[in-house]
C-alpha positions in Angstrom: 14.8 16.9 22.2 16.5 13.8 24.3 14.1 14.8 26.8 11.0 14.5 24.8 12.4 11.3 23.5 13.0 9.7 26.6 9.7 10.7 28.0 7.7 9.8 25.1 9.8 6.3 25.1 8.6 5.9 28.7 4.7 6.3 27.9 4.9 4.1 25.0 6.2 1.2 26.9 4.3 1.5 29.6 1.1 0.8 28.1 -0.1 -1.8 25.5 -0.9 -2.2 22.0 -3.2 -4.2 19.7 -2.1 -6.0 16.2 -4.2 -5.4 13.2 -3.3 -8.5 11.0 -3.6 -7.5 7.3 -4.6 -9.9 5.2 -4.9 -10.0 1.0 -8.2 -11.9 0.9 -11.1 -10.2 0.8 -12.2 -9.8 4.0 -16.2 -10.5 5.1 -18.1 -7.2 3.5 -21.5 -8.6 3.5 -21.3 -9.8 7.4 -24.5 -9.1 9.7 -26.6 -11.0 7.5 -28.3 -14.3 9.0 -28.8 -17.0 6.7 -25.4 -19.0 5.0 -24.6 -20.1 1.7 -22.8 -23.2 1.2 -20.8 -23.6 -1.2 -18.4 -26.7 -2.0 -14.7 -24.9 -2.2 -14.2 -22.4 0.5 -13.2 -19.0 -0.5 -13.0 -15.5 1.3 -15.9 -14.5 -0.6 -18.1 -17.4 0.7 -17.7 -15.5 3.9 -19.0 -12.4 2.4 -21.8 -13.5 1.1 -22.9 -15.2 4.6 -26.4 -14.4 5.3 -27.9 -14.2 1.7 -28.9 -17.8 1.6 -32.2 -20.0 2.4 -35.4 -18.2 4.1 -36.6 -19.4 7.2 -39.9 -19.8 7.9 -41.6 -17.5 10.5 -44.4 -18.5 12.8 -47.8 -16.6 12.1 -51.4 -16.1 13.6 -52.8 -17.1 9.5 -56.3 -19.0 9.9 -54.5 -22.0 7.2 -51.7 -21.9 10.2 -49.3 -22.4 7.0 -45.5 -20.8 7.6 -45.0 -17.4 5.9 -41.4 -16.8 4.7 -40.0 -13.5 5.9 -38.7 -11.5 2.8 -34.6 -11.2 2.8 -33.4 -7.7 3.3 -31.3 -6.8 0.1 -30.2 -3.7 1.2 -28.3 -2.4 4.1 -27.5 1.4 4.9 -25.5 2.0 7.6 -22.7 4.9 9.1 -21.1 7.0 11.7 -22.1 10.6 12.7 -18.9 12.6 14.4 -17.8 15.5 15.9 -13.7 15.8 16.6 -12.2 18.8 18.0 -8.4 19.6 19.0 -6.6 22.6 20.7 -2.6 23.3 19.7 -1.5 24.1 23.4 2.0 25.8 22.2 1.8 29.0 20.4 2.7 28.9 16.9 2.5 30.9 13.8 3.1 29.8 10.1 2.2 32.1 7.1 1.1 34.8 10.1 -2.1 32.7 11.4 -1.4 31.4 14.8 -2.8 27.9 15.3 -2.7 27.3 18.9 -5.8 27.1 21.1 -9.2 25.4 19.7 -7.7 24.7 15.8 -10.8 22.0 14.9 -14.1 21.9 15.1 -15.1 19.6 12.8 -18.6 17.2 11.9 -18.1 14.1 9.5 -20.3 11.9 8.6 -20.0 8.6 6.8 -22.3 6.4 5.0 -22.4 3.3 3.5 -24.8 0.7 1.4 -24.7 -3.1 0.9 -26.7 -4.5 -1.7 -27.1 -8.4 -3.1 -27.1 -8.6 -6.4 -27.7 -11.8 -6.6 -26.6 -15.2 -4.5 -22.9 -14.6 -5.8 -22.8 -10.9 -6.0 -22.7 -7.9 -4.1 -22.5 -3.7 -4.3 -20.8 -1.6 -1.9 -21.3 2.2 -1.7 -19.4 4.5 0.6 -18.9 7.8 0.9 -17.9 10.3 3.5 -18.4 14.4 4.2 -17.2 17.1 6.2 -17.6 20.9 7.6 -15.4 22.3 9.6 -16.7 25.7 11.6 -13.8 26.5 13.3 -12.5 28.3 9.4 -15.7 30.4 9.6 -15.4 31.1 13.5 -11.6 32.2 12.6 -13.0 34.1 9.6 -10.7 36.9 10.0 -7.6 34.7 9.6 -6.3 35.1 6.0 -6.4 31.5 5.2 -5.5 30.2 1.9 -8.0 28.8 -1.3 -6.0 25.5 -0.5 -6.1 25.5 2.8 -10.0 25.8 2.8 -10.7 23.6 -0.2 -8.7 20.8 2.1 -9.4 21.0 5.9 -13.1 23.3 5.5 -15.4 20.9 3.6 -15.1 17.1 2.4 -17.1 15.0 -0.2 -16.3 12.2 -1.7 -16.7 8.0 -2.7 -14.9 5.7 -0.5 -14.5 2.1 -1.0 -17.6 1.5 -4.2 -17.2 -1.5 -6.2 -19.1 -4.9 -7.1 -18.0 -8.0 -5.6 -18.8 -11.4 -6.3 -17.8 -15.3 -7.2 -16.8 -15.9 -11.3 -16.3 -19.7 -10.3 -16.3 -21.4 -6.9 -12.0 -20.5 -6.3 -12.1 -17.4 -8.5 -14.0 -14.1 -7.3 -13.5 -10.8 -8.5 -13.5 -6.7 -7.1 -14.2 -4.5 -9.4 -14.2 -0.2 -7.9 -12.5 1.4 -5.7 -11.2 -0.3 -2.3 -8.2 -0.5 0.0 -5.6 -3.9 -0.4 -3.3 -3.7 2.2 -0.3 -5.5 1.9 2.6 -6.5 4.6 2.3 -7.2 8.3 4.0 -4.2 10.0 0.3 -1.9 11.6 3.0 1.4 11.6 5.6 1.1 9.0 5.0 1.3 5.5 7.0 -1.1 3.7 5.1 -3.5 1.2 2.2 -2.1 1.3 2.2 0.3 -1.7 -1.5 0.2 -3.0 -3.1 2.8 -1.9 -2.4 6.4 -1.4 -2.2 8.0 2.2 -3.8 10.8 3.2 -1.3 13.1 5.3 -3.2 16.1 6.1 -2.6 16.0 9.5 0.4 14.1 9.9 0.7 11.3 13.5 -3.2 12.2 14.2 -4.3 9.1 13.2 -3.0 5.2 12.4 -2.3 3.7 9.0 -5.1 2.0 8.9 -7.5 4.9 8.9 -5.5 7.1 6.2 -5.7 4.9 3.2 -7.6 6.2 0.3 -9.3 3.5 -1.8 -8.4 3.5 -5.4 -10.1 2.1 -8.7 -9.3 -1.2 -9.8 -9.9 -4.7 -11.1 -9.0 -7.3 -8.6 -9.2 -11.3 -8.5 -8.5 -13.6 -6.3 -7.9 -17.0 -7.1 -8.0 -19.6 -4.2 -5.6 -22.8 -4.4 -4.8 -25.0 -1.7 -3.4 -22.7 1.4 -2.9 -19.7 -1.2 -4.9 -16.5 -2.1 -3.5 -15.7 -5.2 -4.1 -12.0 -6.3 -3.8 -9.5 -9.2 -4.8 -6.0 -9.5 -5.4 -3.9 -13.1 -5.5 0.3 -11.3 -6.4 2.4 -14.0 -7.3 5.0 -11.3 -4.1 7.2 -10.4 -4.7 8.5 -7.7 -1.9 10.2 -5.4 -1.4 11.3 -1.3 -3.6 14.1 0.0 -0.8 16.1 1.9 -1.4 19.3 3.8 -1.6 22.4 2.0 2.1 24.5 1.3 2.2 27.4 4.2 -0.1 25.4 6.1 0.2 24.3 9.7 1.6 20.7 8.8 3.6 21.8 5.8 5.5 25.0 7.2 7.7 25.0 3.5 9.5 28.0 3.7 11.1 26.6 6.9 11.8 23.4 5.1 12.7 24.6 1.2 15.1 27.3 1.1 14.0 30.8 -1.2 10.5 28.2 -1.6 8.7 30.0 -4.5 5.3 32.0 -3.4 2.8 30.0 -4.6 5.4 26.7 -3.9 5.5 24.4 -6.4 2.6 22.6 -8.0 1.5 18.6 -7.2 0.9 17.2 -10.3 -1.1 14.1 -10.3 -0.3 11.3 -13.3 -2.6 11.3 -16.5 -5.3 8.3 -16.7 -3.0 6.5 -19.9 -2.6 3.1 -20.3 1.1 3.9 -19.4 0.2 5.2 -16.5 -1.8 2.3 -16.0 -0.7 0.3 -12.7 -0.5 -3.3 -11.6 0.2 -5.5 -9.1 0.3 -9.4 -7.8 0.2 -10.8 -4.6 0.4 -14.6 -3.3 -0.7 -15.1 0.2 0.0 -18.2 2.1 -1.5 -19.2 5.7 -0.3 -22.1 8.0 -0.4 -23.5 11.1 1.6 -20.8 12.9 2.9 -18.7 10.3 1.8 -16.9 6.8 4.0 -15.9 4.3 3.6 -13.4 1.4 5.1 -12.3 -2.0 4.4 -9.1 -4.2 5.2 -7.6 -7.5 3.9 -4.4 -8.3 4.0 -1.7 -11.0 2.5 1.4 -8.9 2.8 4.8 -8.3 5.7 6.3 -5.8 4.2 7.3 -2.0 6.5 10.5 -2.5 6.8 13.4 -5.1 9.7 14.4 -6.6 10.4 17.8 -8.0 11.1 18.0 -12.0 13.3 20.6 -12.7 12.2 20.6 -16.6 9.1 21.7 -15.5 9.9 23.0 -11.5 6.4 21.3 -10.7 6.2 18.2 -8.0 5.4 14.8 -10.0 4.7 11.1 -8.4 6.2 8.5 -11.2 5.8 4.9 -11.1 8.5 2.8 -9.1 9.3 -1.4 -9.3 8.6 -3.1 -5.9 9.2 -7.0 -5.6 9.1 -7.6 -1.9 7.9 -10.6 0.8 6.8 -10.5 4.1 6.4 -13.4 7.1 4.5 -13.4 10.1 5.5 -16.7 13.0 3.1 -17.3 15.8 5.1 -19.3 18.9 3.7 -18.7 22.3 3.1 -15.5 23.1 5.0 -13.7 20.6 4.5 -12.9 16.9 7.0 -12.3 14.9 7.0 -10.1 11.3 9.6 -9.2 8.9 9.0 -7.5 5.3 11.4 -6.8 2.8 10.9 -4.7 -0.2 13.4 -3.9 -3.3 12.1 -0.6 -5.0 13.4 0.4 -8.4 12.9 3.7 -10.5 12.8 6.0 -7.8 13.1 9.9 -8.1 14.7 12.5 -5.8 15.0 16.2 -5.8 18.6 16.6 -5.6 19.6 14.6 -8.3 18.4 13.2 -11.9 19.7 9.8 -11.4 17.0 7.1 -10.8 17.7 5.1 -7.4 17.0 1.5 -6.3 16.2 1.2 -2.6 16.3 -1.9 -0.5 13.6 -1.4 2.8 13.6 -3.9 5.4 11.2 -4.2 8.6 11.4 -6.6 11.7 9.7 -6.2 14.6 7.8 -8.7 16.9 4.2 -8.5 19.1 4.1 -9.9 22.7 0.8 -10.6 23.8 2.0 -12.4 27.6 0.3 -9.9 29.4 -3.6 -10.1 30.5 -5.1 -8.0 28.2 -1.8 -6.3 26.8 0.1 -6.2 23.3 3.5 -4.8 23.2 5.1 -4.0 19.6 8.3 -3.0 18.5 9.2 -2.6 14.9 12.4 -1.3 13.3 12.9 -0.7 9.3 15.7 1.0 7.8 15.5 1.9 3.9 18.9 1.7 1.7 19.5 4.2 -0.9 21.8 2.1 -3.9 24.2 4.9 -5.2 23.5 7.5 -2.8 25.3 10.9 -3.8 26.5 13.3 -1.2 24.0 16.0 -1.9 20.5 14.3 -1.2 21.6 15.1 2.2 22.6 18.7 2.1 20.5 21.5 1.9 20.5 22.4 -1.9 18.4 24.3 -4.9 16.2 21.0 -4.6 16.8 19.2 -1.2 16.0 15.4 -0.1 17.1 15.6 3.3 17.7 11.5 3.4 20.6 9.5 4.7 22.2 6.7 2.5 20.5 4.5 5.2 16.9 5.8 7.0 15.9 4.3 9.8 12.6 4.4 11.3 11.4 2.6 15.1 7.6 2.3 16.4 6.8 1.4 19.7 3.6 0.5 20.4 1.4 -0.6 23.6 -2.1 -0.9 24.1 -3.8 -1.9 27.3 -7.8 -2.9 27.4 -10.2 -2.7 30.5 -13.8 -3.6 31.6 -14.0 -6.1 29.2 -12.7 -3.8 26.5 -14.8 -1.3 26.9 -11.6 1.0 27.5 -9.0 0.9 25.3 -5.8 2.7 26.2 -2.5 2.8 23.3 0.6 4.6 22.9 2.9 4.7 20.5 6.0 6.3 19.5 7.1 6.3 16.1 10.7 8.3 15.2 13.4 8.5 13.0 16.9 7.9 13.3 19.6 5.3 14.1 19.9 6.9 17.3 16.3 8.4 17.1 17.8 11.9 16.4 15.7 12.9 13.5 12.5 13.5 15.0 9.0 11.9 14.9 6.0 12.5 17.2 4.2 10.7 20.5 0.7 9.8 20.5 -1.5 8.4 23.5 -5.2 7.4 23.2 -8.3 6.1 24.9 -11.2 5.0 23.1 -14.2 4.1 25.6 -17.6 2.9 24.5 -19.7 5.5 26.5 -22.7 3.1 25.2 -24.1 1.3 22.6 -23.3 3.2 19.3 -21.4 5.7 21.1 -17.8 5.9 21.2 -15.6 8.4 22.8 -11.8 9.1 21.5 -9.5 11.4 23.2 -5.5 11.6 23.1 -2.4 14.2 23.3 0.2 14.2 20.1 3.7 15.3 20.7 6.0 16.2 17.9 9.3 15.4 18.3 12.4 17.4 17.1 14.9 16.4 15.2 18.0 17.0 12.9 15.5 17.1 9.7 13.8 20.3 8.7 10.9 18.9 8.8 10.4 17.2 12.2 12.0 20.9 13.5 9.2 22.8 11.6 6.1 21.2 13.5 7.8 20.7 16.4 5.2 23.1 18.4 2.1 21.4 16.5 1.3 19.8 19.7 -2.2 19.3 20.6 -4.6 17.4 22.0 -7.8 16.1 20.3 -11.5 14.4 21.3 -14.1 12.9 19.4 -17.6 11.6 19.8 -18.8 8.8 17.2 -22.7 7.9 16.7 -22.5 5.1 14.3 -25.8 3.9 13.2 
């Protein structure tokens, strides 16, 4: 495991990485349009509604040699076409289906509509879908209902919701959509909003496993502030991979686990279910600084032993987090005090402190280097959430979790190279997983993707139980 670690260590720093800066505003949706409208107090929204302003007039071969006004395009459909393949090169078996060799063959497509509604209002409709051939080329493998109904075929709504301007420093979101919150692009910490979906566990950054979720949102604009608040009606939980599938291996994990395992159980739509959250966002000269309340749903089950099912209940957060620009670094720091939070082993409710800092270095020619460390703090931690027992938690008192990252561009970023290590640990013994990328543009509209994933090993059941799930993966994107 050392080995692995070290090795994996090396690659990570020897490349460079790119910052995604996540930002509470609402961010320019109805960009690609030509034409501007002005407005007298700035807002994010005044962004998005760039290009559904004045006509221009348009030269013409009419015998009165008057100018015609071209006709504003309302609507806007556009999308990505994909095929993504990966092949497990260690042999492997859970449930008695062996998952090494060519384990993907999949085509996705996404699609997505803009629409003006009027000068201060807009509709967004997305949607994606799936097939997967490789579960009909491996026919004779006795795969599961679940397994099928989650990696075999996809449909569903993606970020759908109105958008628009209620005065000219209050706008308002209304569907479902993504808000990310924080400033870490690896680590979870603040950013509690929206569920994950963790099908296929280190194949894929943050920022791409979000699921959007329903809601009323409104921002109000003040000075250097964005001032949000959120009414999420819609509980909707983590996709996670299938029990006795490849990425959840849960008799290895859960001792005597239960054949079916236990049940996920997603909340009731209730007004106590109901969730909220606020959010104040302040940029600077230099620095941006952040503060949260929320009311939301856990990012983990918990296992109820009146009912022996897996639950998600609703946990406290009040947290901050702080980005500083100087020179060539950036440095970030979040901080997060969760309360109400549920664990297997034991029936008392826990608070839990979780704290990130980490810093970007951007002094090399088309290089970013990050590093980013967060432990999490368990308030009356009992012995047993530790130990393997009828209900085990497997978590230390204090968790600690690194990402390296480092991504390199070339050709005038036509070739991006990343890697990054992300593990567990205080002295990275728990396990986690490598992953190293290039994304080329082959041409315009056509992108190429291919990497390697290494899972590391670890003292925790779980890092040890996909351990051999290493693989490495290609896709081609179309996007239209």
């Amino acid at each position: 495991m050392q080995t692995k670690v070290l090795l994996s260590s090396l690659v990570a720093v020897s490349l460079a990485s790119t910052t995604i800066y996540a930002k509470d505003s609402i961010e320019d949706d109805l960009s690609g349009f030509e034409s501007e409208v002005v407005t007298t107090q700035p807002s994010s929204l005044d962004a998005d509604l760039a290009g559904f302003g004045d006509e221009e007039p348009q030269k013409t071969e009419s015998k009165d040699a008057r100018p015609k006004i071209e006709e504003e395009k309302k609507v806007t459909i556009s999308g990505d076409l994909a095929f993504k393949t990966s092949a497990g090169y260690l042999g492997h078996k859970v449930d008695g289906i062996e998952y090494s060799g060519v384990n993907q063959a999949q085509t996705s497509l996404f699609l997505e509509l803009n629409a003006k509604l009027s000068d201060n209002w807009k509709l967004k409709i997305s949607g994606d879908a799936f097939y997967d051939a490789i579960y009909d080329i491996h026919s004779t493998n006795n795969y599961s209902d679940d397994i099928l109904d989650a990696y075999k075929t996809q449909a569903r709504l993606d970020d759908t919701y109105v958008q628009g301007k209620i005065t000219s420093s209050l706008d308002a979101k209304i569907g479902r959509q993504i808000v990310v919150w924080g400033k870490s692009d690896s680590i979870r910490v603040t950013d509690v909003i929206n569920p994950l979906d963790n099908r296929t566990p280190a194949m894929t950054d943050i920022e791409d496993l979000r699921l959007s979720v329903g809601m009323a949102k409104f921002d109000y604009y003040v000075g250097a502030w964005n001032l949000s608040a959120m009414i999420i009606p819609e509980n909707r939980i983590m996709i996670e991979a299938p029990a006795r599938s490849e990425f959840f291996p849960v008799d290895e994990v859960f001792p005597s686990a239960p054949n079916p395992f236990l049940d996920l159980v997603a909340p009731a739509t209730s007004i106590e279910n109901t969730q909220y959250a606020f959010g104040a966002n302040g940029i600077f000269s230099g620095w941006d600084l952040s503060f949260y309340a929320a009311d939301v749903l856990d990012q983990k089950w918990h296992i109820n032993p009146a009912t022996m099912k897996r639950e998600v209940s609703k946990v406290q957060m009040l947290g901050s987090a702080i980005n500083i620009a100087t020179g060539s670094w950036l440095l970030k720091s979040e901080i997060a005090l969760l309360n109400s939070v549920k664990y297997n082993s034991t029936t008392d409710e826990k608070s839990r402190l979780d704290v990130l800092v980490g810093f970007d270095y951007m002094g090399i020619k088309d290089t970013t280097l990050s590093v980013e460390v967060a432990n999490r703090h368990i308030f009356d931690y009992e012995t047993q959430m530790s130990k393997v027992v009828a209900r085990p938690d497997y978590v230390d008192e204090d968790e600690v979790q690194t990402a390296v990252r480092a991504t390199r561009s070339f050709y005038n970023d036509t070739l991006i190279v990343t890697a990054l290590l992300s593990i567990s640990g205080s002295k990275w013994q728990n396990g986690g997983f490598a992953r190293v990328w290039m994304e080329y543009d082959v041409v315009d509209a056509v992108g190429l993707n291919i990497g390697i994933v290494d899972y590391i090993d670890g003292d925790k059941p779980f890092a040890g139980a996909i351990r051999d799930n290493d693989r490495i993966f290609a896709d081609i994107t179309f996007s239209f």
